[in-house]
PyMOL Python script that loads the backbone (N, CA, C, O; Angstrom):
from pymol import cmd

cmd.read_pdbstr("""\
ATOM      1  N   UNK A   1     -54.687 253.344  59.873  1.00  0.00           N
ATOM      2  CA  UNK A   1     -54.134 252.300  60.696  1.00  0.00           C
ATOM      3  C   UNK A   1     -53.477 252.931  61.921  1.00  0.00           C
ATOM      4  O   UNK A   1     -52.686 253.863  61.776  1.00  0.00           O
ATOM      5  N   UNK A   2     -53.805 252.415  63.198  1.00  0.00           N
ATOM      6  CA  UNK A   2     -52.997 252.427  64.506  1.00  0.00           C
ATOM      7  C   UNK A   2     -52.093 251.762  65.006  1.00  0.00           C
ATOM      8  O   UNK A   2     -52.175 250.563  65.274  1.00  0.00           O
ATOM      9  N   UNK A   3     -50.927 252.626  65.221  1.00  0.00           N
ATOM     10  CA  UNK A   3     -49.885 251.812  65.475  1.00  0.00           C
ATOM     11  C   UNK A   3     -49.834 251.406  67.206  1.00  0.00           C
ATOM     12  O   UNK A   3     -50.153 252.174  68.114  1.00  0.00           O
ATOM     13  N   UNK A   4     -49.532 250.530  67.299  1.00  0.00           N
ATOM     14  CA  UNK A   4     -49.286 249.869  68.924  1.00  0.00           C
ATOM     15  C   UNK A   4     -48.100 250.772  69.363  1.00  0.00           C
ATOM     16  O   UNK A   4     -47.282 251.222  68.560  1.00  0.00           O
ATOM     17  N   UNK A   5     -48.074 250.994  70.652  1.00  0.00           N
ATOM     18  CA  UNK A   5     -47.455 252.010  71.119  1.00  0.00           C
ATOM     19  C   UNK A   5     -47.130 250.968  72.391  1.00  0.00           C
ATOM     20  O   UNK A   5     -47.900 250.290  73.071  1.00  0.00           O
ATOM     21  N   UNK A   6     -45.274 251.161  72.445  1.00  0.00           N
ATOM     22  CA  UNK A   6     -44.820 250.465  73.948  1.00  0.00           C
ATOM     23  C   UNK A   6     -43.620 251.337  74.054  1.00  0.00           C
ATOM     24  O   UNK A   6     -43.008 251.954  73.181  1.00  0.00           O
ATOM     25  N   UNK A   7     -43.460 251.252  75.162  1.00  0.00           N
ATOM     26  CA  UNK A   7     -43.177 252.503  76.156  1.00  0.00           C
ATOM     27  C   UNK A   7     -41.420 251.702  76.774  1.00  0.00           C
ATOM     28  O   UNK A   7     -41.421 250.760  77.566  1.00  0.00           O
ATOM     29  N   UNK A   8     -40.560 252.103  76.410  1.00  0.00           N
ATOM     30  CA  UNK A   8     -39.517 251.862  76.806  1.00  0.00           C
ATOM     31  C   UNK A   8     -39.119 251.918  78.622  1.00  0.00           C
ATOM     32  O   UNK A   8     -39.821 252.720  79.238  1.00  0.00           O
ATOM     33  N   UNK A   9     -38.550 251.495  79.083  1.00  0.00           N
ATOM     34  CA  UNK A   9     -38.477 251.761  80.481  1.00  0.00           C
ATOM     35  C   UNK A   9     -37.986 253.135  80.731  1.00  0.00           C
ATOM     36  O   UNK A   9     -38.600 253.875  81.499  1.00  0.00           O
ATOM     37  N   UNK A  10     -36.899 253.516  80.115  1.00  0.00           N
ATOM     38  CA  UNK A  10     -36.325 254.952  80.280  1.00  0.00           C
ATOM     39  C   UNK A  10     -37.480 256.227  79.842  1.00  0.00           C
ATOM     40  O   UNK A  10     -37.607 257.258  80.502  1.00  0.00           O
ATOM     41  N   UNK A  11     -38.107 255.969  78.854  1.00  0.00           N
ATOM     42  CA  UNK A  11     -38.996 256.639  78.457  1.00  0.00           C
ATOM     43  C   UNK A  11     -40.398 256.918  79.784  1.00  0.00           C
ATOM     44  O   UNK A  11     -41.073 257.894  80.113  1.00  0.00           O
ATOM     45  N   UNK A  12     -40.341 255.916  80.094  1.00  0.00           N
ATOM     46  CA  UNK A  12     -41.196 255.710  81.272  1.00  0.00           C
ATOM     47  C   UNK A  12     -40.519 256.493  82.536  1.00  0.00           C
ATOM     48  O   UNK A  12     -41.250 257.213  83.216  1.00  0.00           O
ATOM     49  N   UNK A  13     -39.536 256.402  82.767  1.00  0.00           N
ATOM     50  CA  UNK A  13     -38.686 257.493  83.680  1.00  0.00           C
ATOM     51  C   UNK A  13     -38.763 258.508  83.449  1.00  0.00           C
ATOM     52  O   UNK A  13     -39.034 259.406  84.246  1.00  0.00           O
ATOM     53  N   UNK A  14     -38.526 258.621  82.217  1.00  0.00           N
ATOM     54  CA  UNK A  14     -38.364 260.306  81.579  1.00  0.00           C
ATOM     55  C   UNK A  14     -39.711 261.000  81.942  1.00  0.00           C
ATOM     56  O   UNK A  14     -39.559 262.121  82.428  1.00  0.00           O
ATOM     57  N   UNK A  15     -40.846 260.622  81.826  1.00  0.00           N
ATOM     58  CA  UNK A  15     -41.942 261.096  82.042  1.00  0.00           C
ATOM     59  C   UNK A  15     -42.595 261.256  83.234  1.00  0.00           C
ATOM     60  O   UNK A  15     -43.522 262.029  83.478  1.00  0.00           O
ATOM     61  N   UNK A  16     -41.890 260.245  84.177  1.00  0.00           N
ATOM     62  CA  UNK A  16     -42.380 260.280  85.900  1.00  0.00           C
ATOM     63  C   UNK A  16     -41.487 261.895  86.077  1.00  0.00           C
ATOM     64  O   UNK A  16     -42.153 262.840  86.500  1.00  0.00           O
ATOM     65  N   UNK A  17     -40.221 262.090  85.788  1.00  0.00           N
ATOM     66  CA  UNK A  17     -39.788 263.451  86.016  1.00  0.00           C
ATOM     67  C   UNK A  17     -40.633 264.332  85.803  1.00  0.00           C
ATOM     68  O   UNK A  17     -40.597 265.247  86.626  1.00  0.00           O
ATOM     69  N   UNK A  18     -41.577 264.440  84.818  1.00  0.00           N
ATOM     70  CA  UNK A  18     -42.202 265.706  84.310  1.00  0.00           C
ATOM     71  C   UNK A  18     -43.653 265.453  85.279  1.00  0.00           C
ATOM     72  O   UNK A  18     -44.219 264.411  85.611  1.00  0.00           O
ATOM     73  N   UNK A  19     -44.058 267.370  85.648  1.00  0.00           N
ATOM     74  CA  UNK A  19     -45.086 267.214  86.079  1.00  0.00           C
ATOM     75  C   UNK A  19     -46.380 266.889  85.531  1.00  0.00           C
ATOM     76  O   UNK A  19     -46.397 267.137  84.325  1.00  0.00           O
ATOM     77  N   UNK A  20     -47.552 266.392  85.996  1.00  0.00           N
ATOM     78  CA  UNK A  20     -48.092 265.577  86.073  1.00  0.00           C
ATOM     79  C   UNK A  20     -49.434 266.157  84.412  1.00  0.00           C
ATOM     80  O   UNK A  20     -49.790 265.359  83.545  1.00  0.00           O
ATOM     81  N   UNK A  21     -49.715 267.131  84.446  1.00  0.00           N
ATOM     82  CA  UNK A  21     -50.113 267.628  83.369  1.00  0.00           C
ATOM     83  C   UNK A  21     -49.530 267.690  81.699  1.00  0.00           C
ATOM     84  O   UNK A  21     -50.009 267.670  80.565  1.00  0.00           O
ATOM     85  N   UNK A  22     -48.171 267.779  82.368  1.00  0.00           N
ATOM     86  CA  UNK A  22     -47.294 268.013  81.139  1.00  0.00           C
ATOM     87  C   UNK A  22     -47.550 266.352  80.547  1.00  0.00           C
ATOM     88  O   UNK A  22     -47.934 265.998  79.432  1.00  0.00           O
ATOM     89  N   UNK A  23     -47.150 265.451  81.841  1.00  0.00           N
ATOM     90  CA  UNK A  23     -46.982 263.706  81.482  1.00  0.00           C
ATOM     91  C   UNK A  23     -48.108 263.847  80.490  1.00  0.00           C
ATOM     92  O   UNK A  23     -48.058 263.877  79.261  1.00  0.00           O
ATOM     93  N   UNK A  24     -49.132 263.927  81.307  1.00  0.00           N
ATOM     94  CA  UNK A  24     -50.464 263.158  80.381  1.00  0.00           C
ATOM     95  C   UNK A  24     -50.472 263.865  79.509  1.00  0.00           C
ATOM     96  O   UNK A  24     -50.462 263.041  78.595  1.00  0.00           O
ATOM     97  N   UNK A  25     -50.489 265.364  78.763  1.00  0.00           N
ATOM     98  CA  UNK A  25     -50.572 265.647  77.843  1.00  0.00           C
ATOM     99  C   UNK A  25     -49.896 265.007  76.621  1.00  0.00           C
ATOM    100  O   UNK A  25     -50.493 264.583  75.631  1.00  0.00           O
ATOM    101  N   UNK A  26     -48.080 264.992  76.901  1.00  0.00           N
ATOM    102  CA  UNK A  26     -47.681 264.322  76.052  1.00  0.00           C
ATOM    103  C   UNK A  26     -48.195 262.702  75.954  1.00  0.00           C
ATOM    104  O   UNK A  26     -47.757 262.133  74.955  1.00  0.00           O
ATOM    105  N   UNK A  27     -48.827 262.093  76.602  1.00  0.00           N
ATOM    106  CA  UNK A  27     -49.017 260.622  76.882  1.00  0.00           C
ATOM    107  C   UNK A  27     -50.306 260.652  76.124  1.00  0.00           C
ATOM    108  O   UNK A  27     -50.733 259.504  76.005  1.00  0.00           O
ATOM    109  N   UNK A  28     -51.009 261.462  75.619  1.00  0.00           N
ATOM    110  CA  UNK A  28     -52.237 261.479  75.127  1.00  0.00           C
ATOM    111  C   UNK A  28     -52.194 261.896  73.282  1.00  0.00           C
ATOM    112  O   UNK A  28     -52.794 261.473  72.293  1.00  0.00           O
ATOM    113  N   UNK A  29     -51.168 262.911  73.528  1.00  0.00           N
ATOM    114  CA  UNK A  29     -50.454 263.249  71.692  1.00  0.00           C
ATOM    115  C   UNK A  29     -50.111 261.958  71.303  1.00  0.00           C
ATOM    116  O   UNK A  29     -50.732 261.547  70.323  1.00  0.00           O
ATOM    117  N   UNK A  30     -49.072 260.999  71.932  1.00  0.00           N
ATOM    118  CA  UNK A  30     -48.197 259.834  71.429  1.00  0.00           C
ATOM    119  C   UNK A  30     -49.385 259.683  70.720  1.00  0.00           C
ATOM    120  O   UNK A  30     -49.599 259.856  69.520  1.00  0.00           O
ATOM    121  N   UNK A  31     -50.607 259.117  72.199  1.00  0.00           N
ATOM    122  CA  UNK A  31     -51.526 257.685  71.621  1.00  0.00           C
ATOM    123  C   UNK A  31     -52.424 258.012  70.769  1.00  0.00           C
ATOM    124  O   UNK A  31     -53.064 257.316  69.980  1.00  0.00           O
ATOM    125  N   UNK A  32     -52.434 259.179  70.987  1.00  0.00           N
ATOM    126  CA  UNK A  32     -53.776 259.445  69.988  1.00  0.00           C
ATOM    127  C   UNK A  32     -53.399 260.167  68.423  1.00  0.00           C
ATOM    128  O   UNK A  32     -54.041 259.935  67.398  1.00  0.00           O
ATOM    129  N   UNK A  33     -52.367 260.962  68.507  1.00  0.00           N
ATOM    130  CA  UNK A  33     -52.062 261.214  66.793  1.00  0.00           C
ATOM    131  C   UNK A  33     -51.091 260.544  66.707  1.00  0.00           C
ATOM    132  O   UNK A  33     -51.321 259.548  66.020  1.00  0.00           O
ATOM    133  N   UNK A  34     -49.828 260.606  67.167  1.00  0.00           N
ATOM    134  CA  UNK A  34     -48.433 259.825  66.696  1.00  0.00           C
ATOM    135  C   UNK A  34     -48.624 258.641  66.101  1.00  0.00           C
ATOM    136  O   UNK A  34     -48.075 258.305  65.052  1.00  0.00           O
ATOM    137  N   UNK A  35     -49.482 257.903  66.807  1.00  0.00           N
ATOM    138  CA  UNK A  35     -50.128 256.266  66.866  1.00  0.00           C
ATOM    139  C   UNK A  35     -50.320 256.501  65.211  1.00  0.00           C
ATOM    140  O   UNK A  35     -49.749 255.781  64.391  1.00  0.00           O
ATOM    141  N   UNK A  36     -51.247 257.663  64.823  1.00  0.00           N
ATOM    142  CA  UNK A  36     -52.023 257.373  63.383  1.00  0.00           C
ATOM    143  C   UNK A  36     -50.941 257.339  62.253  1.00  0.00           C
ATOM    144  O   UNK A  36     -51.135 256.621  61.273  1.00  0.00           O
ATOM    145  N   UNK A  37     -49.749 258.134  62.368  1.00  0.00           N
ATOM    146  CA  UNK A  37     -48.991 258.176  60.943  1.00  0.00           C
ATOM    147  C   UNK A  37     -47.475 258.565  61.430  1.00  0.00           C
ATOM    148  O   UNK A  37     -46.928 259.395  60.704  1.00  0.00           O
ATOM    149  N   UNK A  38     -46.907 258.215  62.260  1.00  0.00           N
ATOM    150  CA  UNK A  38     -45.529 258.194  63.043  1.00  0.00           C
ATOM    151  C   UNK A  38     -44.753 258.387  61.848  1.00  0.00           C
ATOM    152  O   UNK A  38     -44.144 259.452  61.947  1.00  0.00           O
ATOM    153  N   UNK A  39     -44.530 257.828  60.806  1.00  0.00           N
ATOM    154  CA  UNK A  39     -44.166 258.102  59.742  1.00  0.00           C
ATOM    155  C   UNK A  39     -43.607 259.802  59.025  1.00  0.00           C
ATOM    156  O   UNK A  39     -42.568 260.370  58.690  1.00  0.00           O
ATOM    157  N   UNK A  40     -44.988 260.037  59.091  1.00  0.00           N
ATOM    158  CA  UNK A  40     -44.831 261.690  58.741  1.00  0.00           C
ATOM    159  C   UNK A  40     -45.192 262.553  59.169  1.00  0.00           C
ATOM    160  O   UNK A  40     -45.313 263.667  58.660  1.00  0.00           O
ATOM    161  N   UNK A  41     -45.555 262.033  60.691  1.00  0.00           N
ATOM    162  CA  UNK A  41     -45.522 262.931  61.712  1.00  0.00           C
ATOM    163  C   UNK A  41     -44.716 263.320  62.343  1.00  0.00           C
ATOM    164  O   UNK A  41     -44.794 264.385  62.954  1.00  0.00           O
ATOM    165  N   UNK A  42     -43.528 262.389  62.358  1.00  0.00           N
ATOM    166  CA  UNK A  42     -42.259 262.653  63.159  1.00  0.00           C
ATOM    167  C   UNK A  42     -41.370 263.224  62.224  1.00  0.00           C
ATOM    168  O   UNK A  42     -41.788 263.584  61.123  1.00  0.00           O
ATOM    169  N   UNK A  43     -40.146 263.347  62.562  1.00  0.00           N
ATOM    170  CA  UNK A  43     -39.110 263.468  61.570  1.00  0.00           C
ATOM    171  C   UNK A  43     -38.012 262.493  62.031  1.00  0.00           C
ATOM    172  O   UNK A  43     -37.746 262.055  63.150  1.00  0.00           O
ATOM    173  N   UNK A  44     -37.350 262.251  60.595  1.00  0.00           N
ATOM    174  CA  UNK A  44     -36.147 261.120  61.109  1.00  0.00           C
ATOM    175  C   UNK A  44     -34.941 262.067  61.286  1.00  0.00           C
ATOM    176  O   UNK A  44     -34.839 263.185  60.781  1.00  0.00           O
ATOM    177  N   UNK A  45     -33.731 261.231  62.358  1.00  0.00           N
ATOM    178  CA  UNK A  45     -33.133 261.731  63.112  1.00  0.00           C
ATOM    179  C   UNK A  45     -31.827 261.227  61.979  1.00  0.00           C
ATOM    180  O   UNK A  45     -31.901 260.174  61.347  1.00  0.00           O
ATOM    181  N   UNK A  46     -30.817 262.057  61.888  1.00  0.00           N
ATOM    182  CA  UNK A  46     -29.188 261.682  61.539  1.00  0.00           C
ATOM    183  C   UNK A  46     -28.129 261.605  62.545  1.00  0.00           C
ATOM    184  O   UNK A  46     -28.155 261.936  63.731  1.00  0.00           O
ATOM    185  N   UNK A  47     -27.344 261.182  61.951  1.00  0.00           N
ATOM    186  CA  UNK A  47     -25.783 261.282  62.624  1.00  0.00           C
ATOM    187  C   UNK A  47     -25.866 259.898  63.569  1.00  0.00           C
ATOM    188  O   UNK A  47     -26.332 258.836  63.156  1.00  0.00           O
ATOM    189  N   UNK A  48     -25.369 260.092  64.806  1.00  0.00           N
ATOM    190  CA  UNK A  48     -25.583 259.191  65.680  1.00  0.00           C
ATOM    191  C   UNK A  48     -26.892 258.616  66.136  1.00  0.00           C
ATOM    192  O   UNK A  48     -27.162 257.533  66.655  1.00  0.00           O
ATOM    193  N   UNK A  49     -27.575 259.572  65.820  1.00  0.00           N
ATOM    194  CA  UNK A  49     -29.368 259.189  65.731  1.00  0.00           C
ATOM    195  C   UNK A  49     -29.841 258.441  64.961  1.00  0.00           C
ATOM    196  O   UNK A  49     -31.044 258.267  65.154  1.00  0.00           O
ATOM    197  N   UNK A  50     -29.331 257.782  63.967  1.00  0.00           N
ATOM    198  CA  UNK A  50     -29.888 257.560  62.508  1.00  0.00           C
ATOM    199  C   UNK A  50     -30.840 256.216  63.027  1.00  0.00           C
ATOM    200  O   UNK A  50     -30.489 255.507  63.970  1.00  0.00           O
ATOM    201  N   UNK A  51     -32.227 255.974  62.168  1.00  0.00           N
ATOM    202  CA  UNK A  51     -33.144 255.108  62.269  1.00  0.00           C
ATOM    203  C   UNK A  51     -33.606 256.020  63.636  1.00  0.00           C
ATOM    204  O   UNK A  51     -34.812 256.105  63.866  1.00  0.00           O
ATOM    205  N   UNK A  52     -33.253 256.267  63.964  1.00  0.00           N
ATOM    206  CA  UNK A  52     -34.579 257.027  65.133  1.00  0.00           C
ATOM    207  C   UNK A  52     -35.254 258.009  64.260  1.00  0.00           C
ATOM    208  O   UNK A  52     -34.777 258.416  63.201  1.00  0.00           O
ATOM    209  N   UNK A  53     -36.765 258.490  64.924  1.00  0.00           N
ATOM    210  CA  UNK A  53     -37.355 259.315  64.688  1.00  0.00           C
ATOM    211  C   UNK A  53     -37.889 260.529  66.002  1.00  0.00           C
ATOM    212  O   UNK A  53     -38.341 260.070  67.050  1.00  0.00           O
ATOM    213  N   UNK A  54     -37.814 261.571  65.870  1.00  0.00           N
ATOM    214  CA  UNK A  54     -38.585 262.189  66.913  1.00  0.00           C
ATOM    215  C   UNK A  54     -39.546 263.240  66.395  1.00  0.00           C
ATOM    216  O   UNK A  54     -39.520 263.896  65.353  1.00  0.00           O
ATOM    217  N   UNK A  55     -40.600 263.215  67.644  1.00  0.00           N
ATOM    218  CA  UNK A  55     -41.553 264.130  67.256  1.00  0.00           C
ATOM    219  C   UNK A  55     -41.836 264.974  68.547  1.00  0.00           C
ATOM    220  O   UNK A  55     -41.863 264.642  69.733  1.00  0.00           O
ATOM    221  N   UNK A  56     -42.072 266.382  67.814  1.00  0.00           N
ATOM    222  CA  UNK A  56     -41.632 267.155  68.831  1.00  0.00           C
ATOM    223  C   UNK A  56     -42.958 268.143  69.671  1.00  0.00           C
ATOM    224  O   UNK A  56     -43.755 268.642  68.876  1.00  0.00           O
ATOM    225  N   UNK A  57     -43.150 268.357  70.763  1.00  0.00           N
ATOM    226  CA  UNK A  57     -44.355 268.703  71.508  1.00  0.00           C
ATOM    227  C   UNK A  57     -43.752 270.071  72.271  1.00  0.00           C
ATOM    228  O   UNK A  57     -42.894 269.905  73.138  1.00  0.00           O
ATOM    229  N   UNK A  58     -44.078 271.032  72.035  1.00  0.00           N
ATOM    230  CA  UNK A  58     -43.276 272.280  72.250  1.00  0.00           C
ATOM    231  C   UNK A  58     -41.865 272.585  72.563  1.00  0.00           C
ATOM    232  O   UNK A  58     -41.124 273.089  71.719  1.00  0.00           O
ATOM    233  N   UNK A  59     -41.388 272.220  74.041  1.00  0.00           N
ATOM    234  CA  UNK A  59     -39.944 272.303  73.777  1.00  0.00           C
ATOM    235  C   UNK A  59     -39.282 270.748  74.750  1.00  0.00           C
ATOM    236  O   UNK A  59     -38.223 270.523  75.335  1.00  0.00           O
ATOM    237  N   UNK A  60     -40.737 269.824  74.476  1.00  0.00           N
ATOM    238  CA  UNK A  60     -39.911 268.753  74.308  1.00  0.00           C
ATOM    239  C   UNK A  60     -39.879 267.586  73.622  1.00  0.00           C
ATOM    240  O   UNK A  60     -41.023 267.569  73.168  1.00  0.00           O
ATOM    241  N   UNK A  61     -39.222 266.356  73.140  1.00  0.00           N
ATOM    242  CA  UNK A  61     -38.697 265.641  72.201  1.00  0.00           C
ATOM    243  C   UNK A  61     -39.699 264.458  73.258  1.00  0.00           C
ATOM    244  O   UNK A  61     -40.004 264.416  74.450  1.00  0.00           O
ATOM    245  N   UNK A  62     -39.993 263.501  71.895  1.00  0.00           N
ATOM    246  CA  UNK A  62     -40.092 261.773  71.930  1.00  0.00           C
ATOM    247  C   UNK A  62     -39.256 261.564  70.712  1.00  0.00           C
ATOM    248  O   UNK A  62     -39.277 261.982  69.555  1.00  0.00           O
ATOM    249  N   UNK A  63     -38.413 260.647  71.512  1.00  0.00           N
ATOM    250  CA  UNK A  63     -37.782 260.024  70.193  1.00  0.00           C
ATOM    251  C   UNK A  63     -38.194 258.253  70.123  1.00  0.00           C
ATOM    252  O   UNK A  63     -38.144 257.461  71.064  1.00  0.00           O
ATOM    253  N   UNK A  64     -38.505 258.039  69.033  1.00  0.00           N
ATOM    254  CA  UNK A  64     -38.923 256.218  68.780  1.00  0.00           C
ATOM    255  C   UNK A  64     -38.654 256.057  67.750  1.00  0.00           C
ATOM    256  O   UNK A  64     -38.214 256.862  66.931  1.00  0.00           O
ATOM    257  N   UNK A  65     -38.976 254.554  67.611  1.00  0.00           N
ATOM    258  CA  UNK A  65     -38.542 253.234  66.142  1.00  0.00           C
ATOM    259  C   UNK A  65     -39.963 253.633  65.925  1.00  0.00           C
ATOM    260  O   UNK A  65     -40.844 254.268  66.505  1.00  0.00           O
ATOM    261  N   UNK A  66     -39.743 252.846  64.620  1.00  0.00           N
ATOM    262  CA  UNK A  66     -41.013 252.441  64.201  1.00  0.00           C
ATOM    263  C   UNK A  66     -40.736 251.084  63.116  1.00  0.00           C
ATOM    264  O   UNK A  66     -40.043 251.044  62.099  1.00  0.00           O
ATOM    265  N   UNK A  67     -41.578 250.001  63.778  1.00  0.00           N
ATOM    266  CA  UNK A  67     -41.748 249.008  62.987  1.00  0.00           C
ATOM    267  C   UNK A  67     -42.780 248.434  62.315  1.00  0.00           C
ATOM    268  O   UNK A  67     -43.471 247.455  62.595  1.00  0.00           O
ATOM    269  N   UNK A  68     -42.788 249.197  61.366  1.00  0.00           N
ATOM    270  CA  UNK A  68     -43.909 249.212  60.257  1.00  0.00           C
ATOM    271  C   UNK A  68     -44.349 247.690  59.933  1.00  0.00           C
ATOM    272  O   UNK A  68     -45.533 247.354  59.954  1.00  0.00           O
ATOM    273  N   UNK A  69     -43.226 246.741  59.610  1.00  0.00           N
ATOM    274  CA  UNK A  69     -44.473 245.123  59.713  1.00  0.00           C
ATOM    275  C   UNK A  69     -44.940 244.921  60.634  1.00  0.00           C
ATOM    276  O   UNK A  69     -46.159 244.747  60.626  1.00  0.00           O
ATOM    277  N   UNK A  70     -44.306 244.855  61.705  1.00  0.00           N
ATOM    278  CA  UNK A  70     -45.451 245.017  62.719  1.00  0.00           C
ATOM    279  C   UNK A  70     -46.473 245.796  63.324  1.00  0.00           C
ATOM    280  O   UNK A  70     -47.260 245.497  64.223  1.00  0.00           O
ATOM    281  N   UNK A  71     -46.358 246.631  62.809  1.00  0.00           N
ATOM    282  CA  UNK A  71     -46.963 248.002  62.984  1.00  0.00           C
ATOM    283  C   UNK A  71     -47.010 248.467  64.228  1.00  0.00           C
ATOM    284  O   UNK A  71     -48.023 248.340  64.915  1.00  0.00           O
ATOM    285  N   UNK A  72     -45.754 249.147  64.720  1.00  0.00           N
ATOM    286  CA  UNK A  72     -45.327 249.163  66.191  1.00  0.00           C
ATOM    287  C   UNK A  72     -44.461 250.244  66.504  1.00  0.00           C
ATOM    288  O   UNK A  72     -43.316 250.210  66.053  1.00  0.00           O
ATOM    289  N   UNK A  73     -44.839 251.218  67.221  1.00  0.00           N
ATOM    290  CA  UNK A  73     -43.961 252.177  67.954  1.00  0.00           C
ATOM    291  C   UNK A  73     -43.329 252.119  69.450  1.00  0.00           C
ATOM    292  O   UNK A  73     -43.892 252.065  70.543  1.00  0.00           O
ATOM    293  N   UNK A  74     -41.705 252.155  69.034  1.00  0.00           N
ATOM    294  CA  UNK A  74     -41.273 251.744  70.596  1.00  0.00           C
ATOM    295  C   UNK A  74     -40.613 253.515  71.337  1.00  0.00           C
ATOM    296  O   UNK A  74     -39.664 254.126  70.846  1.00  0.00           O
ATOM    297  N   UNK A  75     -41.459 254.009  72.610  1.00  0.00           N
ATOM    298  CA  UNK A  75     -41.140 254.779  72.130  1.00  0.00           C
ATOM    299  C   UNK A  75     -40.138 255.110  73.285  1.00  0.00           C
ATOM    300  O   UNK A  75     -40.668 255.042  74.394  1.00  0.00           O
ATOM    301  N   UNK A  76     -38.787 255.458  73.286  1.00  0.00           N
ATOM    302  CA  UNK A  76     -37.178 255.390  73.764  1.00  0.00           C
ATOM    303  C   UNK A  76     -37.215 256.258  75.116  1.00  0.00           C
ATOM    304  O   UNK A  76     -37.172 255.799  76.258  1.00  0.00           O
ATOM    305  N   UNK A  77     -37.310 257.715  74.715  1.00  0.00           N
ATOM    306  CA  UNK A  77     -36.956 258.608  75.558  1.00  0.00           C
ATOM    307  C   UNK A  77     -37.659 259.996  75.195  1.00  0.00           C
ATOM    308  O   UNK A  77     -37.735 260.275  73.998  1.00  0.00           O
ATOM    309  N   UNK A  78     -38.169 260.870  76.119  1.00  0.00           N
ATOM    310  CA  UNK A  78     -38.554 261.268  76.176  1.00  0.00           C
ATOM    311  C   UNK A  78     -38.063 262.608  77.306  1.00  0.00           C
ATOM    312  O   UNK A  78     -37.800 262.520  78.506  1.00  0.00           O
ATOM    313  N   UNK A  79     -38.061 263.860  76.387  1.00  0.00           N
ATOM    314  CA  UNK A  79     -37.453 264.972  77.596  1.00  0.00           C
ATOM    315  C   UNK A  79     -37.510 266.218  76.859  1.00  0.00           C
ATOM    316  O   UNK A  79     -37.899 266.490  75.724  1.00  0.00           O
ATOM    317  N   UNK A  80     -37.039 266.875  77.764  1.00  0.00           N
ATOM    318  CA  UNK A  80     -36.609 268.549  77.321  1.00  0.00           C
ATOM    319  C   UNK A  80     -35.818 268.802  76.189  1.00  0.00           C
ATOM    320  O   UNK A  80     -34.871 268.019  76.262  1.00  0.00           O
ATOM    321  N   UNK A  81     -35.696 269.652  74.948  1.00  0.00           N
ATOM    322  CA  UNK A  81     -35.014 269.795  73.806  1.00  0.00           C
ATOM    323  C   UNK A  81     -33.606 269.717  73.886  1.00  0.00           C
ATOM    324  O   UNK A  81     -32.758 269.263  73.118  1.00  0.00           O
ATOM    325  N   UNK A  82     -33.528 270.486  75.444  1.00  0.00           N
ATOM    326  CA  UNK A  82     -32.205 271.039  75.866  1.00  0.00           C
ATOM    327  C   UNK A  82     -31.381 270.190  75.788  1.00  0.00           C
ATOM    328  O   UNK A  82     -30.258 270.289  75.292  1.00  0.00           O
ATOM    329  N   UNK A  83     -31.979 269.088  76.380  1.00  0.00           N
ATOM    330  CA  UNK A  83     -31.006 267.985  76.640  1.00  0.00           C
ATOM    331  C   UNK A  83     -31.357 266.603  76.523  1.00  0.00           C
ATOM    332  O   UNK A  83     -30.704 265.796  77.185  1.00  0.00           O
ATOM    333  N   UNK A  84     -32.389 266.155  75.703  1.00  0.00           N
ATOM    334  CA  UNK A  84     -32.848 264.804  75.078  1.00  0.00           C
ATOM    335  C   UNK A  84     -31.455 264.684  74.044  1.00  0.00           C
ATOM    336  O   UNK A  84     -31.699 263.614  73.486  1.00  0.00           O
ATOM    337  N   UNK A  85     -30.694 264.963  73.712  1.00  0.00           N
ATOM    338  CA  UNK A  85     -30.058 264.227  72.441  1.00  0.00           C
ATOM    339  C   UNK A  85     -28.462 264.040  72.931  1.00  0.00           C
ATOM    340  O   UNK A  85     -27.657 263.586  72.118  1.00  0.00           O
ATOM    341  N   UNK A  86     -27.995 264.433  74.398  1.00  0.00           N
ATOM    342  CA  UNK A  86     -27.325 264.820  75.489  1.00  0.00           C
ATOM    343  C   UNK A  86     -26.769 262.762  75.606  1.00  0.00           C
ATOM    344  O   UNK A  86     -25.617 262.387  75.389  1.00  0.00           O
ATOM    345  N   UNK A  87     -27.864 261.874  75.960  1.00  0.00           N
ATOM    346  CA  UNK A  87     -27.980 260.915  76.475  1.00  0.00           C
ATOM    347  C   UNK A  87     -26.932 259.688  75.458  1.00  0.00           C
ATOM    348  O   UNK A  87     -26.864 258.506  75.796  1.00  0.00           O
TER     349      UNK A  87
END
""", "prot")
cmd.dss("prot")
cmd.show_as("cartoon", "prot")
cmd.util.cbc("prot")
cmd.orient("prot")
């Protein structure tokens, strides 16, 4: 099963920052594996994070929901390790 994938506005910012190779690469991981099993592909987040999940693409972070009845990934923000959890 494929999950629907929508793109938060900030998340959408986050990614106009990054250059243009890097964007689509990560924009192509989301849709094409994340989409398949977000679940246990990602890992879930604690503390002030909790119910988020992120999944991680060398040294940078997507963090998203996932709403499994609907079968739906929203996905938040998106950035550098350094400082995605900063926000």
């Amino acid at each position: 099963m494929t999950y629907k994938i929508i793109w938060h506005e900030e998340a959408i910012k986050d990614l106009k920052k990054l250059d243009k190779p890097l964007r689509n690469k990560i924009f192509e991981r989301v849709t094409g594996y994340l989409a398949e099993d977000p679940s246990n592909i990602g890992k879930p987040l604690t503390g002030n994070f909790a119910g988020l999940h992120r999944y991680r693409y060398g040294d940078y972070r997507i963090i998203y929901t996932i709403d499994i009845s609907e079968e739906k990934i929203t996905i938040l923000e998106a950035g550098h390790r350094k400082n995605i959890y900063d926000r």
